[in-house]
C-alpha positions in Angstrom: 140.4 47.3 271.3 138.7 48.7 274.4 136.9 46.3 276.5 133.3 47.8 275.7 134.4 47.3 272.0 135.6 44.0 272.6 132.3 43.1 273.8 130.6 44.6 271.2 132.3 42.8 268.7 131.4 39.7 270.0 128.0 40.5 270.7 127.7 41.6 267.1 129.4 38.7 265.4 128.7 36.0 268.1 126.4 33.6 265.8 129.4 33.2 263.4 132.1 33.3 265.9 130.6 30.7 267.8 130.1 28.1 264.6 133.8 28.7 264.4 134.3 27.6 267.7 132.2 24.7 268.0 133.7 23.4 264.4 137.4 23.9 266.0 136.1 21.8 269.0 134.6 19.1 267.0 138.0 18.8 265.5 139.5 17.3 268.3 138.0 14.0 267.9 140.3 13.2 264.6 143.3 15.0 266.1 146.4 13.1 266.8 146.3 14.8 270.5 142.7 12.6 271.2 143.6 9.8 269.2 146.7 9.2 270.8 145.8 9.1 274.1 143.9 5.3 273.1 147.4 4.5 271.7 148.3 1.5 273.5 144.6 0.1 273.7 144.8 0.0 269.9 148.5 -1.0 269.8 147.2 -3.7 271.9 144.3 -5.0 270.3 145.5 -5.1 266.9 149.5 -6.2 268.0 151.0 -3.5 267.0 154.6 -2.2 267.5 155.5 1.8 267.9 156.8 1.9 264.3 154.1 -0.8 262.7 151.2 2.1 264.4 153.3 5.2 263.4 153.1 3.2 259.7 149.8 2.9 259.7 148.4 6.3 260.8 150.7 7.7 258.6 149.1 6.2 255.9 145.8 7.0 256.7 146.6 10.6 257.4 148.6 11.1 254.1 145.9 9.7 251.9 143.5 12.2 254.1 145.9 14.9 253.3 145.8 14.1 249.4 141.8 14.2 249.4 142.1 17.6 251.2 143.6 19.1 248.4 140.5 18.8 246.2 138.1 18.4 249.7 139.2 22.1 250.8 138.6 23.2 247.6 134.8 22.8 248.2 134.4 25.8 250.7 135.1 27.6 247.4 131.5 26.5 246.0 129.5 25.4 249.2 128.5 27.6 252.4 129.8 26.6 255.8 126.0 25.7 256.6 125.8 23.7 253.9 129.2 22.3 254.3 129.5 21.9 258.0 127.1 19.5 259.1 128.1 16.9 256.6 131.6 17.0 257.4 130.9 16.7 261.2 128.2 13.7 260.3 131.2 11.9 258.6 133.4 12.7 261.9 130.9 11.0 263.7 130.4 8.2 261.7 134.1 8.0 261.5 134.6 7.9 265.4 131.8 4.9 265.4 133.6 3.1 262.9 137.1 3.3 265.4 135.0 2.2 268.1 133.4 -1.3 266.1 136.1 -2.2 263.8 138.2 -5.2 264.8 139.8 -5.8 261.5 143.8 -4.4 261.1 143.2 -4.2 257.6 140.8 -1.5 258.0 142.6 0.6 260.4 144.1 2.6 258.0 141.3 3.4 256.6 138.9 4.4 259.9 142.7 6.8 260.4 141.8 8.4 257.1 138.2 8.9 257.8 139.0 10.3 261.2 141.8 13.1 260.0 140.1 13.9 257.1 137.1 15.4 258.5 138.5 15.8 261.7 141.9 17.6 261.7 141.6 18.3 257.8 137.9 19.5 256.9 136.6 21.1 260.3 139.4 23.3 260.9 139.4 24.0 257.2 136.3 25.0 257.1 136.4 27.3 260.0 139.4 29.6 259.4 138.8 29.9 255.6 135.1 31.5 256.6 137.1 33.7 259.5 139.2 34.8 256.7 136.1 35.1 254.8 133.8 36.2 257.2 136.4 39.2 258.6 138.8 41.7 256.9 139.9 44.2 259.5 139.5 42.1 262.2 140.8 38.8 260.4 143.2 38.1 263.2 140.8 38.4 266.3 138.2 36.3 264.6 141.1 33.5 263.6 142.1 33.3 267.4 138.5 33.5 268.6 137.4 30.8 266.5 140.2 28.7 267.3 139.7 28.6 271.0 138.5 25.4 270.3 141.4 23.5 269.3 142.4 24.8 272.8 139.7 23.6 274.9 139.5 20.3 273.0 143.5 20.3 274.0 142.7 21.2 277.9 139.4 19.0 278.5 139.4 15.8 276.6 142.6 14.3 277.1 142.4 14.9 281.0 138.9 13.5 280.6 138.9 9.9 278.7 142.7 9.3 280.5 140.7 9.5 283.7 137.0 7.5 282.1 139.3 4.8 280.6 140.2 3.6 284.3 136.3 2.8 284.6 135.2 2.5 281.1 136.3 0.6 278.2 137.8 2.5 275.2 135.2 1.0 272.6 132.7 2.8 274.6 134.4 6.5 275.1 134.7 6.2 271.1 131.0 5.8 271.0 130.3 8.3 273.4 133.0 11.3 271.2 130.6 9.7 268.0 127.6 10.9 270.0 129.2 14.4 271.2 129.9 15.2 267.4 126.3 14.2 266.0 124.7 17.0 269.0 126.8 19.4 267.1 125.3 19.3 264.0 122.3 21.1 264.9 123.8 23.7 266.7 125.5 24.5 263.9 122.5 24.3 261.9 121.0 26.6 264.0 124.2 29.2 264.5 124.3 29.3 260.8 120.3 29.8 259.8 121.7 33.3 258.2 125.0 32.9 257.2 127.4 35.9 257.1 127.7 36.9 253.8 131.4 36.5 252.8 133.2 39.3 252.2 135.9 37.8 250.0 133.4 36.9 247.3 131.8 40.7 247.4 134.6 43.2 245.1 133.6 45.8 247.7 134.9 44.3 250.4 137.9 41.6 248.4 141.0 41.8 249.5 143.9 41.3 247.6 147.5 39.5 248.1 150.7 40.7 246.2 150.8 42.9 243.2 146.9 43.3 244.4 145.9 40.3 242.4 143.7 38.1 243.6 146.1 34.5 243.3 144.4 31.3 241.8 145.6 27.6 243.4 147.9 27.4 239.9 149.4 30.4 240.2 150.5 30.3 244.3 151.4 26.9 243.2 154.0 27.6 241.2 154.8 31.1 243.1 158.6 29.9 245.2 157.3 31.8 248.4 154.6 28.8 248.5 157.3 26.2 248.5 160.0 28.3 250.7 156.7 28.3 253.5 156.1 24.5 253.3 158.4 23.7 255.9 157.3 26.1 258.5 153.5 24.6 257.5 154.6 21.1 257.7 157.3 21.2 260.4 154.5 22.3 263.6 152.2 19.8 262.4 154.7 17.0 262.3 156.7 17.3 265.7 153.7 18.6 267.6 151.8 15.6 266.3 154.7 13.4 266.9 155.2 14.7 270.3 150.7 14.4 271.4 151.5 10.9 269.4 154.2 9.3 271.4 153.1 10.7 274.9 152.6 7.4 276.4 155.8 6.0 275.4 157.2 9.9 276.4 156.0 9.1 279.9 157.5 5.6 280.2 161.0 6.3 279.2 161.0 9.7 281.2 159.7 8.1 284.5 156.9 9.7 284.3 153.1 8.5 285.4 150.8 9.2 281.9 148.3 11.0 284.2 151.2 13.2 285.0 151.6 14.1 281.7 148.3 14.9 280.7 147.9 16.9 283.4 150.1 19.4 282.1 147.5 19.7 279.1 145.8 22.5 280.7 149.0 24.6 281.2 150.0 23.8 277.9 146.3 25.4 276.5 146.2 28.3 278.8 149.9 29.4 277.2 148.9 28.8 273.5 145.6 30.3 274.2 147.7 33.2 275.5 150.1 33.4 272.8 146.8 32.6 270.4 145.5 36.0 271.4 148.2 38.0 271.6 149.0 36.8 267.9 145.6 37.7 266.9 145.8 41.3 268.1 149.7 41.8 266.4 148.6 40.6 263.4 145.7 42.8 263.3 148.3 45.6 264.2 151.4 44.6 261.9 150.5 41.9 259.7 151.7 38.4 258.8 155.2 39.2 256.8 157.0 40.8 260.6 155.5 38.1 262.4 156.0 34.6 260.3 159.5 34.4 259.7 160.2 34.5 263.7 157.3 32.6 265.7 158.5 29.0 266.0 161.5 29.8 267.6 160.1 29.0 271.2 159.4 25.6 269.5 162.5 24.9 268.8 163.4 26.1 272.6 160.4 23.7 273.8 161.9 20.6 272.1 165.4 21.4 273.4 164.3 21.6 276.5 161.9 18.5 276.5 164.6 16.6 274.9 167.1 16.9 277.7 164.8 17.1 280.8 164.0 14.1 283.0 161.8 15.8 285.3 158.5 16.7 285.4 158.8 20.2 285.8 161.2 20.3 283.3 158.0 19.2 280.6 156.3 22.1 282.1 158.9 24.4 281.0 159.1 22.8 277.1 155.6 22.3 276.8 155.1 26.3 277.2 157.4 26.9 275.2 155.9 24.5 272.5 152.2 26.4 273.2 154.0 29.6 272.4 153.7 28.6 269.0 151.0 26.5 268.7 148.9 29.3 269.7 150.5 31.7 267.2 150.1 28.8 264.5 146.3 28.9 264.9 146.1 31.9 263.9 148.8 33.4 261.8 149.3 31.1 258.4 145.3 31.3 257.9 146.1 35.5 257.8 149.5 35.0 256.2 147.4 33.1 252.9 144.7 36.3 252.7 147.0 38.3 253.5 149.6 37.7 250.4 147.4 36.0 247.9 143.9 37.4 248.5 140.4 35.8 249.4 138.8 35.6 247.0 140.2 31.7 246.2 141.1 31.3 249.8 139.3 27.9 250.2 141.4 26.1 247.7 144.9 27.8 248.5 144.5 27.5 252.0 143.5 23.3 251.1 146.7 22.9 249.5 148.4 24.8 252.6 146.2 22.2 254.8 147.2 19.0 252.9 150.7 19.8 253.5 149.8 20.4 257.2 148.2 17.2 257.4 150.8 15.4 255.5 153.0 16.6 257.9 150.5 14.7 261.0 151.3 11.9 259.0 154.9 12.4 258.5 156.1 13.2 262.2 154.6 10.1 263.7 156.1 7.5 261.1 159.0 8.8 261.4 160.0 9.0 265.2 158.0 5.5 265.7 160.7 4.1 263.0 163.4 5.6 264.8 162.2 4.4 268.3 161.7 1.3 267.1 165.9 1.6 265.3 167.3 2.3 268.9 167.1 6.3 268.7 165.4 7.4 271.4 162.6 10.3 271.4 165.0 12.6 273.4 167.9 12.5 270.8 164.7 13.4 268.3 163.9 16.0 270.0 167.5 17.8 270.0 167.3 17.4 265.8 163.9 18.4 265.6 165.1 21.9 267.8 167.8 22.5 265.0 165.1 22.0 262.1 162.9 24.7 263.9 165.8 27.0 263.5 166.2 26.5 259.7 162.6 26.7 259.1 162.4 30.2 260.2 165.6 30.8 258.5 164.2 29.8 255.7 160.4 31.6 256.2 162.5 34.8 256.9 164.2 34.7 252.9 160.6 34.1 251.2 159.0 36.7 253.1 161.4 39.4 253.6 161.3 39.5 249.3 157.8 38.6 249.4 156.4 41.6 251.3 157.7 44.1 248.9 154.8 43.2 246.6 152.5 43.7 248.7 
C-alpha cells in the first residue's frame, strides 16, 4: 500500500478506526500490565503473599473468563455503539471500586470486574468489529486498532510508577476511573453512524473452511479449535505472568523497578513494529503460513530473560517477547475469520477470548505458587521457553491439515 493510499485509507475509515483505538486503549486499565504495577501497594494493604495475590487474581480473572464466553457472544446481537459505552462505564465503575474497597473478601471480585470489561470485553469488542468492519484489509485494520494496547503498554506504566512517588495509589485509581468515563462520549460520538458490518451482509460474508460459515458448536467440537488453545492461552499466560511479577522480577535481578519500566517503551515500539508488519503479511499471505511459527521469538525472549542479570540483557528478551505480542494482536483475530467465517465471529472469537483470559488468570497463579515453593522466576522462564516451542509444534499440525479446506 502506497503512502497516498495509506492515507487515504485512513482518512476514509478514520471514524471507525479510531473507536477501535480508543477501545484498545481503555483496555489497559483492567490489564495485568496496569494492574500490576500497584502490586505491592495492594499486597500491602491487604497482607498478601506472592502466591496468596497470584491466587486471588486468578480467581477473579477465570470467573471473568467464564462470563466472556456468553459476554462476547453479545457483539453477535448488539452494535459496538450500543455495546461500547456500557462496557467502558462498567470499567470505570470497576476502577472506582479498586480504588474504595478495603475488604479482602471482595478483591476477587473488583479483579473480576476489572478483566472482564477491561482485558475481556473492550478488546473483544474492538477486533471482532475490525473483523467485521474490514475484509480485504482485515489485517491493517486489526493492527491499527490495536495500537492501543501499545500505547497503553508505553505510557501508563512509566506514568503512575513515576505519580505514585507523589500520589497515593487510591487516588491514581480514581483518576484511570475518570480517564475511562471521558471515553464514553467520544465513542458515542465516533460511532453516531456505525459502519455497517460486512460479515452480516451475504454480499460481502466471508467464509472459513469448506466455505461454511462455522457456528460456536460446530468450531467447538472441530480438533483445530482445541490443537490452537495452547498457542491462545500460552502468550496470555507468561506475558501476563511476566507484566505481573515485574516488581518482584526487578528485586531478585538487582534491578531498580523504574529501570524496568522504562524499557516499556522499547518493548511497544518493537511489538508495534512487529504489529504492523503482521498486519501487512497477513493481508498478503494469510493466517495458516504465519500462525504455526510467530511465538518462536517468545520462546527466545524468555530464554534470554531467564538467564540474564543485566539490564541490557531485559532489553534484548523483552524485544524479543514484543516480537510476538505485536504479531498476537493481530493475527488470531484474522486466523478465526479467516477459517471459520464472520458471520458468527463474535461468539467464536468469545470462546477464543475466554481461553485467553483464562490463561491471564492461569500464568500468574501459577509462577506466584512456585515463587512462593522456592523456584525462582528465572528457572520459569527456561520451562516456559521449551512450552513456546511445543506450542507452535503443535499450531503447525492443526493448521498445516486445516488449510487444505480452505
Amino acid at each position: 500500500m502506497t503512502q497516498f493510499r495509506l492515507r487515504q485509507y485512513l482518512y476514509d475509515n478514520a471514524t471507525w478506526l479510531s473507536a477501535g483505538v480508543l477501545l484498545t486503549f481503555l483496555s489497559s486499565f483492567g490489564q495485568t500490565f496496569f494492574i500490576s504495577i500497584f502490586a505491592g501497594e495492594i499486597r500491602a494493604e491487604f497482607g498478601l503473599s506472592h502466591g496468596a495475590w497470584g491466587g486471588l487474581y486468578s480467581l477473579g480473572t477465570t470467573v471473568s473468563a467464564i462470563v466472556m464466553i456468553w459476554a462476547g457472544g453479545l457483539t453477535d446481537v448488539f452494535r459496538v455503539r450500543v455495546l461500547g459505552p456500557v462496557v467502558l462505564a462498567g470499567l470505570s465503575l470497576a476502577a472506582i471500586s479498586m480504588a474504595l474497597n478495603s475488604w479482602l473478601m471482595l478483591l476477587p471480585v473488583v479483579i473480576f470486574l476489572l478483566r472482564l470489561f477491561g482485558q475481556g470485553m473492550s478488546i473483544h469488542i474492538a477486533t471482532v468489529a475490525m473483523a467485521r468492519w474490514f475484509t480485504v484489509t482485515r489485517g491493517k485494520a486489526l493492527s491499527i486498532a490495536t495500537i492501543g494496547i501499545a500505547l497503553g503498554e508505553a505510557l501508563l506504566p512509566l506514568g503512575f510508577v513515576a505519580a505514585m512517588a507523589f500520589v497515593d495509589w487510591h487516588w491514581l485509581w480514581i483518576v484511570s476511573a475518570g480517564i475511562t468515563a471521558l471515553g464514553i462520549p467520544v465513542l458515542i460520538r465516533l460511532l453516531r453512524q456505525e459502519r455497517t458490518p460486512q460479515s452480516l451482509s451475504d454480499a460481502y460474508s466471508s467464509t472459513g473452511m469448506q466455505g461454511h460459515h462455522w457456528t460456536r458448536k460446530e468450531t467447538l467440537f472441530h480438533p483445530l479449535f482445541w490443537l490452537m488453545t495452547p498457542a491462545i492461552l500460552g502468550p496470555s499466560a507468561f506475558i501476563t505472568a511476566f507484566f505481573f511479577h515485574q516488581v518482584h522480577l526487578a528485586e531478585v535481578k538487582g534491578w531498580q523497578h523504574i529501570e524496568l519500566v522504562a524499557l516499556f517503551p522499547v518493548f511497544t515500539g518493537v511489538s508495534l513494529l512487529a504489529m504492523f508488519t503482521s498486519g501487512w503479511a497477513l493481508d498478503k499471505w494469510g493466517t495458516a503460513r504465519m500462525m504455526p511459527f510467530y511465538q518462536l521469538p517468545m520462546a527466545v525472549g524468555f530464554a534470554v530473560i531467564g538467564v540474564t542479570n543485566s539490564i541490557s540483557g531485559a532489553l534484548i528478551g523483552m524485544s524479543f517477547l514484543a516480537l510476538t505480542v505485536g504479531a498476537n494482536n493481530t493475527l488470531p483475530s484474522a486466523f478465526w475469520a479467516e477459517f471459520y467465517g464472520t458471520r458468527h465471529i463474535g461468539s467464536i472469537k468469545a470462546m477464543a477470548t475466554a481461553v485467553m483470559v483464562l490463561g491471564s488468570a492461569i500464568g500468574p497463579g501459577l509462577t506466584g505458587v512456585l515463587i512462593d515453593l522456592g523456584i525462582p522466576l528465572s528457572t520459569q522462564f527456561l520451562w516456559i521457553a521449551v512450552f513456546f516451542v511445543l506450542v507452535c509444534l503443535t499450531a503447525w499440525a492443526g493448521i498445516s491439515r486445516a488449510a487444505r479446506s480452505l
